[in-house]
C-alpha positions as CSV (number, residue, x, y, z in Angstrom):
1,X,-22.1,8.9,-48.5
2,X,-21.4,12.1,-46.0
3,X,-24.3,13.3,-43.8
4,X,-24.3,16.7,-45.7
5,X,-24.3,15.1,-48.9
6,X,-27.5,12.9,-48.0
7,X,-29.3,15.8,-46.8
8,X,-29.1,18.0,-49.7
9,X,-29.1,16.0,-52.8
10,X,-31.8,13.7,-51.6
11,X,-34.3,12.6,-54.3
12,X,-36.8,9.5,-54.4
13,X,-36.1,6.7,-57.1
14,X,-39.3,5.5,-58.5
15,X,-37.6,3.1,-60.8
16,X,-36.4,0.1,-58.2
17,X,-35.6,-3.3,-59.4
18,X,-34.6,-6.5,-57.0
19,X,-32.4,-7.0,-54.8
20,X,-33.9,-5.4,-52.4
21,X,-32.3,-4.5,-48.9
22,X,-30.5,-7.4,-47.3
23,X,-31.3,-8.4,-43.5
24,X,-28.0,-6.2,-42.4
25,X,-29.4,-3.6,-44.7
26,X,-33.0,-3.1,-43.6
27,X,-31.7,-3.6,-39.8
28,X,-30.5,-0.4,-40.6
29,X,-33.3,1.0,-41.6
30,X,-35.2,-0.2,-38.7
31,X,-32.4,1.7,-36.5
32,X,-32.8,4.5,-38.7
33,X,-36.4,4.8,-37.9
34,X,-36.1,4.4,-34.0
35,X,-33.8,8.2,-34.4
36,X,-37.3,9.4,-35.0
37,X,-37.8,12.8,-32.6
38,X,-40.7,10.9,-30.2
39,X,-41.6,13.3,-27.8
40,X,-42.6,11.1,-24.4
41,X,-41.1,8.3,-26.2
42,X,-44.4,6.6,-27.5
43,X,-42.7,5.2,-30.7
44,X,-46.3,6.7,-32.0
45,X,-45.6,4.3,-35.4
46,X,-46.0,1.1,-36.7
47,X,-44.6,-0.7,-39.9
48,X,-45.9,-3.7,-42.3
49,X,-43.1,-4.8,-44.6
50,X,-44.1,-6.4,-47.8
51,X,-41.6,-8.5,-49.6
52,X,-41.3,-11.7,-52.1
53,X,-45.1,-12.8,-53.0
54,X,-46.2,-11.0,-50.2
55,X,-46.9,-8.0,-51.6
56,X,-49.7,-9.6,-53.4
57,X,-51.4,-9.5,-50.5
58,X,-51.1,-5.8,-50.3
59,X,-52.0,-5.8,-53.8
60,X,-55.1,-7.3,-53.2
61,X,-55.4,-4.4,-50.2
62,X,-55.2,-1.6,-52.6
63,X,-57.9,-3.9,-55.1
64,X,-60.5,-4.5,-52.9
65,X,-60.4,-0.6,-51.7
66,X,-60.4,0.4,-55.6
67,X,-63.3,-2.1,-55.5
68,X,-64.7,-0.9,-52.8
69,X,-64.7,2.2,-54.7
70,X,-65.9,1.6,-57.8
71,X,-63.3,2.2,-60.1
72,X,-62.9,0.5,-63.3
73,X,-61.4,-3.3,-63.5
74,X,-58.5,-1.2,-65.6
75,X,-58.1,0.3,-62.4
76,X,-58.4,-2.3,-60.2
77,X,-55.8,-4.5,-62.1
78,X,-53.3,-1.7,-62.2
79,X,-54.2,-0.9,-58.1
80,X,-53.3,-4.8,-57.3
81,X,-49.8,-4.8,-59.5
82,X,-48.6,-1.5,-57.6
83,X,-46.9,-3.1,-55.0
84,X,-44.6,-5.5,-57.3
85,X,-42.8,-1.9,-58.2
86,X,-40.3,-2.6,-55.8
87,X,-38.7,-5.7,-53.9
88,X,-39.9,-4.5,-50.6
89,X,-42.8,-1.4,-49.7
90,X,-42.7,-0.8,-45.4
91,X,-46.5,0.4,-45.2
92,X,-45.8,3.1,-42.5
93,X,-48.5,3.9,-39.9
94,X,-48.9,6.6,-37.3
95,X,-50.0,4.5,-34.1
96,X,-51.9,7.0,-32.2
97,X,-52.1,7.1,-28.4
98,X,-54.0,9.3,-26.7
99,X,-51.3,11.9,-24.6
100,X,-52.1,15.1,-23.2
101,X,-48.8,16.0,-24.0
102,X,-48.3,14.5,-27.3
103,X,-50.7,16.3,-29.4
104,X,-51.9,13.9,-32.4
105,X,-50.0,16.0,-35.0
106,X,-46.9,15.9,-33.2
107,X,-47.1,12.0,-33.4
108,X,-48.1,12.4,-37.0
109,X,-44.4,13.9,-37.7
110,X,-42.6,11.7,-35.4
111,X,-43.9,8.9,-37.8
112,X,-43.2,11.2,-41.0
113,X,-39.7,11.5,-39.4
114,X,-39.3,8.0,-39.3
115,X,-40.6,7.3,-42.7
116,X,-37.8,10.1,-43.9
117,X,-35.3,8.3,-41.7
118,X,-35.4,5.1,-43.5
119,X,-35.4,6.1,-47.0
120,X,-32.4,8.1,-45.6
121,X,-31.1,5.0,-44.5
122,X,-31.4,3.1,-47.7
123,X,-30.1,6.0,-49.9
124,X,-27.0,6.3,-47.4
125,X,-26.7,2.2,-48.6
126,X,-26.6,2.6,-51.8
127,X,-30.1,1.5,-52.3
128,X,-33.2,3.4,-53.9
129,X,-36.8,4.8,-52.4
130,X,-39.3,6.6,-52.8
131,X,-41.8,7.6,-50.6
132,X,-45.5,7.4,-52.0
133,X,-48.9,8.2,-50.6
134,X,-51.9,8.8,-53.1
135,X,-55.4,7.7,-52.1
136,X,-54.5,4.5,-50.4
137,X,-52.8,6.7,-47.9
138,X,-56.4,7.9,-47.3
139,X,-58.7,5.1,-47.7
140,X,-60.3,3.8,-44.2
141,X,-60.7,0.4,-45.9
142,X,-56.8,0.3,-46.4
143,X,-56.2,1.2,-43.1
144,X,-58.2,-1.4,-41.3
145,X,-56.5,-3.8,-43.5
146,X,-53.0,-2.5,-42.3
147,X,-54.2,-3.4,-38.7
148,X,-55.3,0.4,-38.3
149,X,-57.3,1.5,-35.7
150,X,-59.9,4.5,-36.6
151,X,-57.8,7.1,-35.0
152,X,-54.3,5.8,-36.6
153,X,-53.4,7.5,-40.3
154,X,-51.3,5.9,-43.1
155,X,-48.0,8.3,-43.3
156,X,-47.2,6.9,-46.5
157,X,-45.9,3.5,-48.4
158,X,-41.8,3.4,-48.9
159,X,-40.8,1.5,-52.2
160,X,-37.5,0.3,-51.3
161,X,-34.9,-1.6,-53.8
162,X,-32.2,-1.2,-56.2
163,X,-32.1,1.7,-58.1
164,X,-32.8,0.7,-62.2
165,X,-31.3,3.7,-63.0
166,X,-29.1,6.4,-61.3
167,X,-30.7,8.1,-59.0
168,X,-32.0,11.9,-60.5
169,X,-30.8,14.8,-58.3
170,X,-33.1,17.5,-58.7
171,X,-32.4,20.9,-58.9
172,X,-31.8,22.9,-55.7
173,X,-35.1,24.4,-54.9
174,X,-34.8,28.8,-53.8
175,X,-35.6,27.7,-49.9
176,X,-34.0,31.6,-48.3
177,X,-37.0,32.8,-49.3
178,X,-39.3,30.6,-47.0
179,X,-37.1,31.7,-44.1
180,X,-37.8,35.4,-42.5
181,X,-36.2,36.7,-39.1
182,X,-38.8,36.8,-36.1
């Protein structure tokens, strides 16, 4: 796949069926992810990969914070089986340090970009992603189970495997008009 071509039809794939990356594959995605713009080079991110029966355990995460919660044993069921959706989910974390020069939003989007990066990556390989985030993305509880510290934040959860289906290429969205001259 060309650059230009990855950049403008990207789209996630929420339907993601095994295999999921090979070693050669997600060493890719790993050097994807290190392209990430990292102002003072902090590497401000950090990344739990989930694959085979071990995303039971992050099943069992996302079930003991919709415990913790309250929600419904519906609920809870459905929160532990999310992870099986796909072969392999990278939990992606911003590491925070404290910088006076790297402002903690600025790290925030170096791990956003590194997030992008890989699902990039795996699209560019012929492989499928999408990026979610939802409430788990939110939850303290999740994030001190992810190894989090208080000040860290969860960027998001990358479902990564083959694609079910092909991959839907949404529309073009009318982007000129979010652009003005200064």
């Amino acid at each position: 796949m060309q650059a230009i071509e990855l950049l403008t039809t990207r789209s996630s794939m929420p339907r993601l069926i095994e295999p999921g990356p090979s070693p050669a594959q997600f060493e890719l995605l790993q050097r994807a992810a290190a392209r990430a713009p990292d102002h003072m080079a902090l590497m401000p991110y950090r990344f739990v990969v989930y694959t085979g029966a071990a995303r039971q355990r992050l099943g069992a995460i996302y079930r003991g914070a919709a415990e913790a919660k309250g929600l419904s044993e519906d609920a809870c069921l459905q929160a532990s089986q999310l992870p099986l959706r796909a072969p392999m989910v990278i939990a992606c974390l911003m590491d925070y340090s404290t910088n006076e020069k790297v402002p903690r939003d600025e790290q925030f989007a170096s791990a956003a970009c590194a997030t992008l990066l890989m699902q990039q990556a795996a699209f560019a390989q012929n492989l499928g992603a999408i990026w979610r985030t939802g409430w788990f993305a939110e939850d303290t509880q999740v994030l001190r189970e992810l190894g989090g510290k208080s000040d860290d934040a969860i960027v998001g959860f990358l479902y990564v495997g083959t694609p079910a289906v092909p991959t839907p290429i949404k529309p073009e969205k009318a982007i000129a008009e979010k652009f003005s001259d200064g």
